[in-house]
TORVOKE-961894 format. One record per residue (C-alpha): residue in three letters; x, y, z. Coordinates in Angstrom, 1 decimal, decimal comma, padded with zeros to 4 digits. Layout:
REM residues N
> rest;u;v;w
> ALA;X;Y;Z
...
REM end
This chain:
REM residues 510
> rest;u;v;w
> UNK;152,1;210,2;011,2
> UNK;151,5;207,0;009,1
> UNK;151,6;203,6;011,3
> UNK;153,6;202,6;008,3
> UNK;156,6;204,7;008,8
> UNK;159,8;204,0;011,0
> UNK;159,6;205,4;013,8
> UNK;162,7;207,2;013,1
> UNK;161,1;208,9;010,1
> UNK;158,0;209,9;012,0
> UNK;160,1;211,3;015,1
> UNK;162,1;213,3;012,7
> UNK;159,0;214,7;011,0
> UNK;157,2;215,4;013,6
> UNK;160,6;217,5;014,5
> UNK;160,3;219,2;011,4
> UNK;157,0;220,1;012,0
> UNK;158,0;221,6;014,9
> UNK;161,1;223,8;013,3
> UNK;163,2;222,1;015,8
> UNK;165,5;220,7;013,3
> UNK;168,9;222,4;012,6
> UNK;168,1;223,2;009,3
> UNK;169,8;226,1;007,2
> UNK;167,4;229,5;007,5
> UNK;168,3;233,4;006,7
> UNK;167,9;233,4;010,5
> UNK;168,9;231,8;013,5
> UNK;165,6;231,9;015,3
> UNK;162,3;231,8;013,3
> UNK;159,5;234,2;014,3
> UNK;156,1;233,2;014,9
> UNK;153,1;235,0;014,9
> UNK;150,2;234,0;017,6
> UNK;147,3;233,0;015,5
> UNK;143,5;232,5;016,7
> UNK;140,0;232,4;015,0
> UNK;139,6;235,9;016,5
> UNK;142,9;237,4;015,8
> UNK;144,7;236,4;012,7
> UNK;148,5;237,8;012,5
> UNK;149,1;239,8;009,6
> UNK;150,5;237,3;007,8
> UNK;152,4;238,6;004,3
> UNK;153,3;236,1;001,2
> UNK;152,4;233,8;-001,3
> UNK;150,2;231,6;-002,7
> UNK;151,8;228,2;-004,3
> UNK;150,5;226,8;-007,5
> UNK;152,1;223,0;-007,6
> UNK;149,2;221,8;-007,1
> UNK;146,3;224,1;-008,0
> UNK;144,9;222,1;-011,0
> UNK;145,1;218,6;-012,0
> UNK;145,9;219,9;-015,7
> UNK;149,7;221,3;-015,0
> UNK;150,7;217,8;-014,5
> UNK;152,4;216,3;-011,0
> UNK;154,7;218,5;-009,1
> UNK;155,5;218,2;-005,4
> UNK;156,5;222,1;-004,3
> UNK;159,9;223,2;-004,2
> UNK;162,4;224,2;-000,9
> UNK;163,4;226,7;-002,7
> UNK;160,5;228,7;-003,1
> UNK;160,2;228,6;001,0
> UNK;164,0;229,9;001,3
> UNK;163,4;232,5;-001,4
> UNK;160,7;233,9;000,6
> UNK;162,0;233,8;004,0
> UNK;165,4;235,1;002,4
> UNK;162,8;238,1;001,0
> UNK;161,1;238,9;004,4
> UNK;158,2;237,2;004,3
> UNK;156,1;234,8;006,9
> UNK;153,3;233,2;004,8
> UNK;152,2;230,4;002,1
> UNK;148,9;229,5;000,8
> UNK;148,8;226,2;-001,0
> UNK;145,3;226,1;-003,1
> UNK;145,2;222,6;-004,2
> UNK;142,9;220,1;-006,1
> UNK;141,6;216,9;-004,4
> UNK;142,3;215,0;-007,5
> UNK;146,3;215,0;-006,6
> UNK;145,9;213,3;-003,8
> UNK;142,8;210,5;-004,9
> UNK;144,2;207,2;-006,2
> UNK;142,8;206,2;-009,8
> UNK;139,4;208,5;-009,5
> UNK;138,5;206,8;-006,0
> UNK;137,7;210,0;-003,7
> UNK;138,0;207,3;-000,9
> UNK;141,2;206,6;-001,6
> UNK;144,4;208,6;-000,8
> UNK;147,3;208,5;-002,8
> UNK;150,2;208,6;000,4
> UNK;152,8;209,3;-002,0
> UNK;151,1;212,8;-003,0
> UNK;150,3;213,2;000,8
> UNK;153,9;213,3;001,4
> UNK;154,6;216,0;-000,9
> UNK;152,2;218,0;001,1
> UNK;153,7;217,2;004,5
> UNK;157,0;218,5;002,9
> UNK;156,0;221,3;002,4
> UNK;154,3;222,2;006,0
> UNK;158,0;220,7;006,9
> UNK;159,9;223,5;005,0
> UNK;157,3;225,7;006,6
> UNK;158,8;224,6;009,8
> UNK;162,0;225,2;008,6
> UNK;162,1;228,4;007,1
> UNK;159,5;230,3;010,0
> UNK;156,4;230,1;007,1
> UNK;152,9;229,8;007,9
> UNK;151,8;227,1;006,0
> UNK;147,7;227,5;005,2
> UNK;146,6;224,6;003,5
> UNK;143,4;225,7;000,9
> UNK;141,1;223,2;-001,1
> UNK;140,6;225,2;-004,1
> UNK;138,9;222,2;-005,9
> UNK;137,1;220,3;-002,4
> UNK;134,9;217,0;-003,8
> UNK;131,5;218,9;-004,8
> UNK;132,8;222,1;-005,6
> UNK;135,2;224,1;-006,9
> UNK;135,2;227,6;-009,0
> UNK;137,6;225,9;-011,9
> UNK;136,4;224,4;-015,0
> UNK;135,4;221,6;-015,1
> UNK;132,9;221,8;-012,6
> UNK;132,4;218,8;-009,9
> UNK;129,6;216,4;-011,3
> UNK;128,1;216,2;-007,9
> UNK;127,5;219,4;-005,5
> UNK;129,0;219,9;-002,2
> UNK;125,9;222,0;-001,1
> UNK;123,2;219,5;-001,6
> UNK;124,5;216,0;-001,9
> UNK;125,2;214,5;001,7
> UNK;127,7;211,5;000,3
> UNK;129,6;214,4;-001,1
> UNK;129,5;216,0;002,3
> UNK;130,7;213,0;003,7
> UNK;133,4;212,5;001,3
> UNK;134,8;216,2;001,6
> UNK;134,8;215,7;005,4
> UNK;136,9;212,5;004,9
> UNK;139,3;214,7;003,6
> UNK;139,5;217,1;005,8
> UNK;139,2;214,5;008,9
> UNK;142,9;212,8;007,0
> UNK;144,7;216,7;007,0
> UNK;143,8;217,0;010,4
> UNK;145,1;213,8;011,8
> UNK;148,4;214,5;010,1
> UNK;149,1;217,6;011,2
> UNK;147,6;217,3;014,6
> UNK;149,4;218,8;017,6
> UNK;151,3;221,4;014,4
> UNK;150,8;224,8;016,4
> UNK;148,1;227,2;014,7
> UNK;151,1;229,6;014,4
> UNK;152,3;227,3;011,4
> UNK;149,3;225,3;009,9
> UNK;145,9;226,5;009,1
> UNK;143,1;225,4;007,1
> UNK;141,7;227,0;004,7
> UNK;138,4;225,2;003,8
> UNK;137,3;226,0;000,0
> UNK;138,2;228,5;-002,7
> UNK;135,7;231,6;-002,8
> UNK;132,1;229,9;-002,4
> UNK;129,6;231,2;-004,8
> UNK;126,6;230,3;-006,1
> UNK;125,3;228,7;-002,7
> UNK;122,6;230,4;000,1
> UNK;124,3;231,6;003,5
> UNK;122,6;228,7;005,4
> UNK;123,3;226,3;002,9
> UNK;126,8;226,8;003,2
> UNK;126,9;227,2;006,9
> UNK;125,4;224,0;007,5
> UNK;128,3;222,6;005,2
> UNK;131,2;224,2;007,2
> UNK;129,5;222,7;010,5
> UNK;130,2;219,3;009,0
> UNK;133,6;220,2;008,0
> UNK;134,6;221,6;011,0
> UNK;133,2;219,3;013,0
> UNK;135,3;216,4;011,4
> UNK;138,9;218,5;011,2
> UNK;137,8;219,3;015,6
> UNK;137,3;215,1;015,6
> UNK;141,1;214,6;014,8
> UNK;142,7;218,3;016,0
> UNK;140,0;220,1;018,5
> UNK;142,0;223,5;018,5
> UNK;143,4;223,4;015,0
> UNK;143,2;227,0;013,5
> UNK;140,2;227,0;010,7
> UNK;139,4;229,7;008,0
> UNK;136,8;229,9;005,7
> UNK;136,5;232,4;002,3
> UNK;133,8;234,9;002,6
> UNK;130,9;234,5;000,4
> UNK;130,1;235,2;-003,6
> UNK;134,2;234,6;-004,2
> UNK;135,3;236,3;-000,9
> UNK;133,5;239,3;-001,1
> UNK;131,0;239,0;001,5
> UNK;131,6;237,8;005,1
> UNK;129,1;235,1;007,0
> UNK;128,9;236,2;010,5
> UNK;127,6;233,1;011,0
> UNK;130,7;231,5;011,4
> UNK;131,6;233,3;014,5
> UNK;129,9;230,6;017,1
> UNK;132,1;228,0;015,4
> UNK;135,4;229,9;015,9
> UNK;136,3;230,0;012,0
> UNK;138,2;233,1;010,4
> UNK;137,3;234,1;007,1
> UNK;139,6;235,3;003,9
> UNK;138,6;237,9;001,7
> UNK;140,0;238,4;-001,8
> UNK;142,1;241,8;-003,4
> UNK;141,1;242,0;-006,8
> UNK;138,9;244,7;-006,8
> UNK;137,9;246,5;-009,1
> UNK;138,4;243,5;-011,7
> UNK;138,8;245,4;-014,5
> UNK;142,7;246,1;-012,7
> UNK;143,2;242,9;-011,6
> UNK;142,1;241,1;-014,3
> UNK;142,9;242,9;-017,7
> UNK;143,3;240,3;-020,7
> UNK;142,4;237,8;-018,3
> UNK;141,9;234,6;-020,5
> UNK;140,0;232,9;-017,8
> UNK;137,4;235,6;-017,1
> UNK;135,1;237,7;-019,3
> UNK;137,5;240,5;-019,6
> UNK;137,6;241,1;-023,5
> UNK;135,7;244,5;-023,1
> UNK;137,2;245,6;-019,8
> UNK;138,5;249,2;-020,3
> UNK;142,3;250,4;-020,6
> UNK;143,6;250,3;-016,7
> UNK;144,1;253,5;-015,1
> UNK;144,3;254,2;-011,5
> UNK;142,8;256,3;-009,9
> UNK;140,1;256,3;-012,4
> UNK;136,7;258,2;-012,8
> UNK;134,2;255,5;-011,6
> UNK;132,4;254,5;-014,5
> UNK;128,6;254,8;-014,7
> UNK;126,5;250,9;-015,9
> UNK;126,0;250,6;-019,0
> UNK;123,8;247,6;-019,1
> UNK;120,4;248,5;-020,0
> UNK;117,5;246,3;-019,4
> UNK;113,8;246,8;-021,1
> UNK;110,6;247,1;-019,3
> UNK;109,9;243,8;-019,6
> UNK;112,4;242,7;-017,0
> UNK;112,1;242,0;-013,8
> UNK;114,9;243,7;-012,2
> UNK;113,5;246,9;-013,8
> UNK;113,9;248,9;-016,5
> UNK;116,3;252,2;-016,2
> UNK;117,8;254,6;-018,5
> UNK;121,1;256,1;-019,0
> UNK;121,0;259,9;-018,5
> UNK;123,4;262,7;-019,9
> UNK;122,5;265,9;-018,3
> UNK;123,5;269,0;-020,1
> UNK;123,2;271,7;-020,9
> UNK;124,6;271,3;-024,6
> UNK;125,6;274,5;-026,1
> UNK;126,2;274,0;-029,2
> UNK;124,8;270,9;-031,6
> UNK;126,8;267,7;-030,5
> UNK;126,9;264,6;-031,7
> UNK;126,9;260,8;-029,4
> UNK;128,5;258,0;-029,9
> UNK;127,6;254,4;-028,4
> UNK;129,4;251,6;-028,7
> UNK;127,2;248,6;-028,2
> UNK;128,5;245,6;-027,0
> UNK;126,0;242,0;-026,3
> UNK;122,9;242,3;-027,2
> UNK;120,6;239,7;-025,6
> UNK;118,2;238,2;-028,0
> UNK;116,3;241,4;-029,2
> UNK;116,4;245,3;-028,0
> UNK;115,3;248,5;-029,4
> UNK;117,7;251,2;-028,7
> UNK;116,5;254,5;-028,3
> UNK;118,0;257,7;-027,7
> UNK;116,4;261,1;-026,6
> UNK;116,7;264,7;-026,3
> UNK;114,4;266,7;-024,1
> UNK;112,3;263,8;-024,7
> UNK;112,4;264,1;-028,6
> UNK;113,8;260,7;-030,6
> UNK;116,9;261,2;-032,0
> UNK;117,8;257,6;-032,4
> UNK;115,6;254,5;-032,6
> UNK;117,6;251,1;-034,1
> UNK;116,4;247,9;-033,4
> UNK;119,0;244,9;-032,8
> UNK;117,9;240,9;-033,5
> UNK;120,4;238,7;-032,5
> UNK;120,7;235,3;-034,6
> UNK;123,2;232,6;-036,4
> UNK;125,5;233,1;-038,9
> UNK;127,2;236,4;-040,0
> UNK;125,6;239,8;-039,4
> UNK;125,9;243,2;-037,9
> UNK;127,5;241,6;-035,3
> UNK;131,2;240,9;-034,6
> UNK;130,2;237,1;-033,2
> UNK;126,6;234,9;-032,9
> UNK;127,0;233,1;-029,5
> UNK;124,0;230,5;-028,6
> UNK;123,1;230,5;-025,2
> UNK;121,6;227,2;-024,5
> UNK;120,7;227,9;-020,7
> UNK;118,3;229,9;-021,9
> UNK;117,9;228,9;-025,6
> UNK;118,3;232,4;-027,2
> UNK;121,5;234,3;-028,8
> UNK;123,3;236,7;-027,3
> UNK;125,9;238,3;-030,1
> UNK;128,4;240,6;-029,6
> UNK;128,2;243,4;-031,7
> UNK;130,9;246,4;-030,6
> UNK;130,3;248,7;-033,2
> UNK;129,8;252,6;-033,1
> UNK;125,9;254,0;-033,6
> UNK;126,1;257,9;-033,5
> UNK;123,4;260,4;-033,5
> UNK;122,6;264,2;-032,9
> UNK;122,2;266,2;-030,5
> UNK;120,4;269,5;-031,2
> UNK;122,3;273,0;-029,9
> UNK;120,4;274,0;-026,2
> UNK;119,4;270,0;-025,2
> UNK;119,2;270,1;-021,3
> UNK;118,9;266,3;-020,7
> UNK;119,8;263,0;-023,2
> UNK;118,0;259,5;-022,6
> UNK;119,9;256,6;-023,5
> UNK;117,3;253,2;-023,1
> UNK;116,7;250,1;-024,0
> UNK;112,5;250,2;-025,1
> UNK;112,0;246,7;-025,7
> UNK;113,2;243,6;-025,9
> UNK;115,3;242,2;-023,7
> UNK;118,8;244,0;-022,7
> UNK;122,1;245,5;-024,4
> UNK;125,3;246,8;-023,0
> UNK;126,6;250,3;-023,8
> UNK;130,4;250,3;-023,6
> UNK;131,8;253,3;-024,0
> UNK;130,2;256,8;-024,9
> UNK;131,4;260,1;-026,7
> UNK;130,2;263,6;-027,3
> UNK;132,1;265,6;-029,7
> UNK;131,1;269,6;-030,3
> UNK;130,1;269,7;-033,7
> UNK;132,2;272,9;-033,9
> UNK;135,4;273,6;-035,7
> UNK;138,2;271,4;-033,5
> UNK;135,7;270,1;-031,3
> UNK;137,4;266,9;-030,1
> UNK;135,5;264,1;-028,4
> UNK;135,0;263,4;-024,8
> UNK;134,8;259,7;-023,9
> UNK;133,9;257,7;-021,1
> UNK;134,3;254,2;-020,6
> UNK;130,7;252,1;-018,5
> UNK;130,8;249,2;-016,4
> UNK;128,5;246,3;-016,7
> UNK;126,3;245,8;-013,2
> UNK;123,5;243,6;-013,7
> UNK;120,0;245,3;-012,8
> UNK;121,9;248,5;-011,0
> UNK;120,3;251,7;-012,8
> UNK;123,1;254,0;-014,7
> UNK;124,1;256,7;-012,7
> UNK;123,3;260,0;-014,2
> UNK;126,4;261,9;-016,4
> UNK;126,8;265,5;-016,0
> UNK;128,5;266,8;-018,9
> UNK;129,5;270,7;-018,7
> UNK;132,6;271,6;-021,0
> UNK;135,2;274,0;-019,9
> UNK;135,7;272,3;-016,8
> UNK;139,5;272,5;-015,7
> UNK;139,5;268,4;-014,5
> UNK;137,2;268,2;-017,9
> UNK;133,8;267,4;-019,0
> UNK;133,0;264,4;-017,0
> UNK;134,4;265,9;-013,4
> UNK;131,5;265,4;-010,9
> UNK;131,7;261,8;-011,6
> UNK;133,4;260,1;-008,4
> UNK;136,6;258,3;-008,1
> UNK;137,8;255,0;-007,7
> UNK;140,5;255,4;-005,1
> UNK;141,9;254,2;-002,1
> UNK;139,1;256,2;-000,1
> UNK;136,9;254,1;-002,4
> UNK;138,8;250,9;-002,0
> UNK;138,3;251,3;001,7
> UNK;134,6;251,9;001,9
> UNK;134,4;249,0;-000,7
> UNK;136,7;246,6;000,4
> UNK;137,3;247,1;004,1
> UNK;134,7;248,5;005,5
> UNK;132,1;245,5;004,6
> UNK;134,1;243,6;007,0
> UNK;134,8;245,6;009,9
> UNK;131,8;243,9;011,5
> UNK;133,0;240,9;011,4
> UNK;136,4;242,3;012,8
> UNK;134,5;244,1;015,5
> UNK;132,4;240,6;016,7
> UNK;135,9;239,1;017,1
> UNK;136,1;237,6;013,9
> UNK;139,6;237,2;012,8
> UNK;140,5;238,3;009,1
> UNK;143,3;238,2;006,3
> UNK;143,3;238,6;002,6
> UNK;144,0;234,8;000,6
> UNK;144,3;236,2;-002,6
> UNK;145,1;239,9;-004,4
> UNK;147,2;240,7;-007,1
> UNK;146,8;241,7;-011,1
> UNK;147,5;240,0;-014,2
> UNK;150,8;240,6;-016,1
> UNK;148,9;242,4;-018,9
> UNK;147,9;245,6;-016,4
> UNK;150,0;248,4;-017,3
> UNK;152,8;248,3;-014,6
> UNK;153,0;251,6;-013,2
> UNK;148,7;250,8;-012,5
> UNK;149,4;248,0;-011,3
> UNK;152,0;249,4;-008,7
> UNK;149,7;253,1;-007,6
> UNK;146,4;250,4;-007,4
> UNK;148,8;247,3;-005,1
> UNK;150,1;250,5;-002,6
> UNK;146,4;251,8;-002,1
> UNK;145,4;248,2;-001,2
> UNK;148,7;247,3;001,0
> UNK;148,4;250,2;002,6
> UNK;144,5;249,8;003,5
> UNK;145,0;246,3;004,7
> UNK;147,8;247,7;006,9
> UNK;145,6;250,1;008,6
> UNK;142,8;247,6;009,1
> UNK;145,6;245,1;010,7
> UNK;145,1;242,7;007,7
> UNK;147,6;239,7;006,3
> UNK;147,5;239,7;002,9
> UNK;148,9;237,0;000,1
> UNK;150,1;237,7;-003,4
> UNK;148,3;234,9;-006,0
> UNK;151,6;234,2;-006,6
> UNK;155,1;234,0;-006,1
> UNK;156,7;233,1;-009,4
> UNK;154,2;233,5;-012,8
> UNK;152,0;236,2;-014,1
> UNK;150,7;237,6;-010,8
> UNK;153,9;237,6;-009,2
> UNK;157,0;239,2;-008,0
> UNK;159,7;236,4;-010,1
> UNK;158,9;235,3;-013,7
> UNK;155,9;237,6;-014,3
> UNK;156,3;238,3;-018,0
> UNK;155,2;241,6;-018,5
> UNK;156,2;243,3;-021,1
> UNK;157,1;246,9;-019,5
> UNK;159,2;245,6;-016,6
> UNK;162,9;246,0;-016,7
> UNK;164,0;242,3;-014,4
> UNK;166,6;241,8;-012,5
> UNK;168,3;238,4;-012,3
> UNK;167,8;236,8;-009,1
> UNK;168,5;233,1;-007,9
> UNK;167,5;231,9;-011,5
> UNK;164,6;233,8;-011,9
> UNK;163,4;237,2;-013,1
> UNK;162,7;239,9;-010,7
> UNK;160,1;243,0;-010,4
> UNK;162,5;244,9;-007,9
> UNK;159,6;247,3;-007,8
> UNK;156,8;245,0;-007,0
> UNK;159,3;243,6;-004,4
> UNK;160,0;247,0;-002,9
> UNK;156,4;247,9;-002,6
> UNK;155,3;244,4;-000,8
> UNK;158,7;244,7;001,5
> UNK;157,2;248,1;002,3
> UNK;153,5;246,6;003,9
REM end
C-alpha cells in the first residue's frame, strides 16, 4: 500500500484484502470461486454506479450495498468508473489518494462480504462511450497510451498479491469505433504495464463494437473478455433518454422479428433494396407507411405487380414543414428531419407482390406498416420494422385467415433466437480457452414489467447453459432489483429501499 501509511493501517488492509478480518458477514466462511483468463466462475451481481460519471457529483460506495448483496445470495460487483474521480485538478498525472482510498474500500468490503470485486474503466484517458467524448483518442495518440497505462500500472501495484478470486480488471467500457488490431495493440500496452506491477493478476477485456463481438486475439495474452445482455435494444432500452430510442416499438416478448425498414436509393453504396409484401391480395386493400427520417431527399415509391401506386417525393430542409422536426446534420452538411406521419395507398383486388423502395435520393426509414381489407369490418394488420443500416428488408408474406395471423411465417425473436445471437458468436472463443462472463444486461424501467421478466429468464437461463457469470447494470436505480421506479411494480420495503421481489426471485433462480 502507500509508503505514507502506518504500518498498522497497511497491515490491517492488506488483512482486509484478504477477508481475513473478523468482520460481520451473512456467513461464517466466504466462498470463493477459482478464477483464470480461461475459466471465469459464473460470477452473479451488480454493477456500482458511485462513480460512473464525473456529473453525479463525489460519492465513495457504500458497505451496505456489499451486505445487501451477499445477504441476497450473490458473489459479484462491477465498479465502472471515470478517471476523472481519481485525477487531481485536471492533471491525468496526478492521483487524487483520497479518491483512491474510496476505491480500496470498496475491494476491502469485497473481502469482507465474499464479493468479487472487478474494477472497470468506463471513461479510461482517450476513450470512453459517455458524452463528452475524450479530446484526445486512446487508439492513436501514444502519450494517451502512456497515460492510460499509468493508470492501470497504480491499480495494479495496490492491489498486487489480492487473489484473482476477488479482484479483476476490467480494462475499458465496450470499445467501438476502433479496428481489431488497433485495439489489440492498445491492450498489449495495458496489459503489459498492469503484468509490470502484478504478473498473474486476472485481466478482462469487453468484446468489440460495445461487447458484441469477441477478439480472439486476446487469447495469447491470457485476457478474458465480457460481453453485454441488452439484446435486442429495443427491450433493454425502451424510452431510453440516452440512446436513439424515440421510435423503438412497444416491447413485447417473444415478438415477431421485425423485417428493416431503412431503405436506401440506388445511389448508395451499400446498395439499393426494396421492401417486398408478397400476396396474394384478395380483395382491394389499402397500405399504410409510416415514414420516419428522411435523409436529405428520397422519392418514395410503391408498387403493385410492378404498376405505381404511390410516388411522393420528400426534401428535407429548415424551418416548419411536413415534418414533425428539421435536424441539421453538420457531419455531413445536409438535414435529416423526422417526419412520422401516415402515407396510404391502394392496393388493387388479385395483386400478387407489393414494392415498397426508395427511387432516389438518398434514404428514408419505414416504421411501421398496415394493410387493411377494404371490405366491410376489415380491420388493419400492422407490423412494426427495425432499422439495420444497408441490410436488405426481408420479404413479408401476407396471407389472411391464418390462425397465428397474417404475418405468421415471419420468425421469432426468442430464446432460441437469443442463443444463436447472443451465445453462439462466442462459443469460439469459449472453445480456444477463452474465459467469458456477461458485464452488463438488464432493461430500463420504462419496459413493460411482465417483458422485462419472460425476456431476463430467456437470457439467465442461456447464460446458465453456456456456464456464463452475468451482472445486472445495476443494483439500486432504473435497471435494478431496489429503487427501480417503474410504474407497474407493486415494492416491497426492504432495508430502506424498494424491492422488485419478482426481479429478485428470477436472478436468485440463475
Amino acid at each position: 500500500m502507500q509508503p505514507s501509511k502506518s504500518t498498522t493501517a497497511a497491515v490491517f488492509l492488506a488483512l482486509c484484502l484478504l477477508g481475513l478480518t473478523a468482520v460481520p458477514t451473512r456467513s461464517a466462511e466466504p466462498r470463493w470461486l477459482p478464477a483464470t483468463p480461461e475459466n471465469l466462475p459464473r460470477w452473479r451481481g451488480f454493477n456500482l454506479l458511485e462513480k460512473f460519471i464525473l456529473g453525479r457529483g463525489r460519492m465513495p460506495f457504500l458497505e451496505k450495498d456489499f451486505r445487501l448483496i451477499s445477504q441476497l445470495g450473490f458473489n459479484f460487483v462491477r465498479l465502472p468508473m471515470d478517471y476523472r474521480y481519481w485525477i487531481q485538478d485536471g492533471d491525468w498525472e496526478q492521483f487524487d489518494e483520497a479518491t483512491l482510498r474510496e476505491i480500496d474500500q470498496a475491494v476491502e468490503w469485497g473481502g469482507q462480504y465474499g464479493i468479487h470485486v472487478c474494477i472497470n474503466f468506463h471513461r479510461a484517458p482517450g476513450y470512453t462511450v459517455a458524452k463528452p467524448a475524450e479530446k484526445t483518442s486512446l487508439w492513436t495518440d501514444p502519450e494517451t497510451q502512456r497515460v492510460c497505462a499509468l493508470h492501470w500500472a497504480e491499480f495494479a501495484r495496490r492491489y498486487r498479491g489480492v487473489p484473482n478470486e476477488r479482484v479483476s480488471f476490467n480494462l475499458m467500457n465496450e470499445p467501438a469505433g476502433v479496428e481489431p488490431d488497433a485495439y489489440l495493440a492498445v491492450v498489449r500496452k495495458l496489459v503489459a504495464a498492469i503484468r509490470a506491477q502484478d504478473p498473474e493478476r486476472l485481466i478482462i477485456s469487453d468484446g468489440l463494437q460495445w461487447g458484441q463481438l469477441p477478439l480472439l486475439e486476446l487469447r495469447e495474452l491470457r485476457v478474458a473478455q465480457a460481453t453485454r445482455g441488452y439484446t435486442p435494444g429495443e427491450i433493454s432500452h425502451y424510452k431510453a433518454s440516452w440512446v436513439n430510442s424515440e421510435h423503438f416499438p412497444e416491447p413485447q416478448w417473444p415478438r415477431p422479428l421485425p423485417p428493416n425498414g431503412t431503405l436506401l436509393s440506388p445511389k448508395k453504396k451499400e446498395g439499393s433494396h426494396p421492401l417486398i409484401i408478397d400476396g396474394p391480395f384478395a380483395s382491394a386493400t389499402e397500405l399504410r407507411l409510416r415514414v420516419l427520417t428522411v435523409s436529405m431527399a428520397a422519392v418514395l415509391v410503391a408498387e403493385a405487380d410492378g404498376k405505381a401506386i404511390l410516388e411522393r417525393t420528400f426534401q428535407c430542409g429548415p424551418g416548419e414543414g411536413e415534418w414533425k422536426k428539421a435536424e441539421f446534420k453538420p457531419e455531413y452538411n445536409i438535414y435529416q428531419n423526422l417526419y412520422d406521419r401516415d402515407y396510404t395507398a391502394a392496393i388493387p383486388a388479385g395483386t400478387q407482390q407489393v414494392r415498397v423502395r426508395v427511387a432516389d435520393g438518398d434514404w428514408l426509414q419505414i416504421g411501421e406498416i398496415g394493410l387493411r381489407p377494404k371490405t366491410d369490418g376489415g380491420t388493419e394488420a400492422t407490423l412494426k420494422l427495425k432499422q439495420d443500416w444497408a441490410k436488405p428488408p426481408e420479404p413479408i408474406r401476407y396471407v389472411l385467415g391464418q390462425p397465428s395471423g397474417p404475418f405468421a411465417g415471419i420468425p421469432m425473436q426468442d430464446r432460441t433466437w437469443l442463443w444463436k445471437t447472443c451465445i453462439e458468436p462466442w462459443k469460439e472463443a469459449q472453445a480456444q480457452g477463452v474465459g467469458v462472463m456477461v458485464g452488463e444486461w438488464g432493461c430500463h424501467n420504462k419496459t413493460p414489467h411482465d417483458v422485462f421478466l419472460r425476456w431476463a429468464e430467456d437470457s439467465l437461463s442461456n447464460w446458465q447453459q453456456a456456464g456464463w457469470g452475468w451482472a445486472l447494470w445495476n443494483l439500486r436505480g432504473s435497471f435494478g432489483v431496489l429503487d427501480s421506479g417503474r410504474a407497474d411494480v407493486e415494492y416491497e420495503p426492504f432495508e430502506g429501499h424498494q424491492l422488485d421481489r419478482k426481479l429478485l426471485d428470477l436472478l436468485q433462480r440463475y
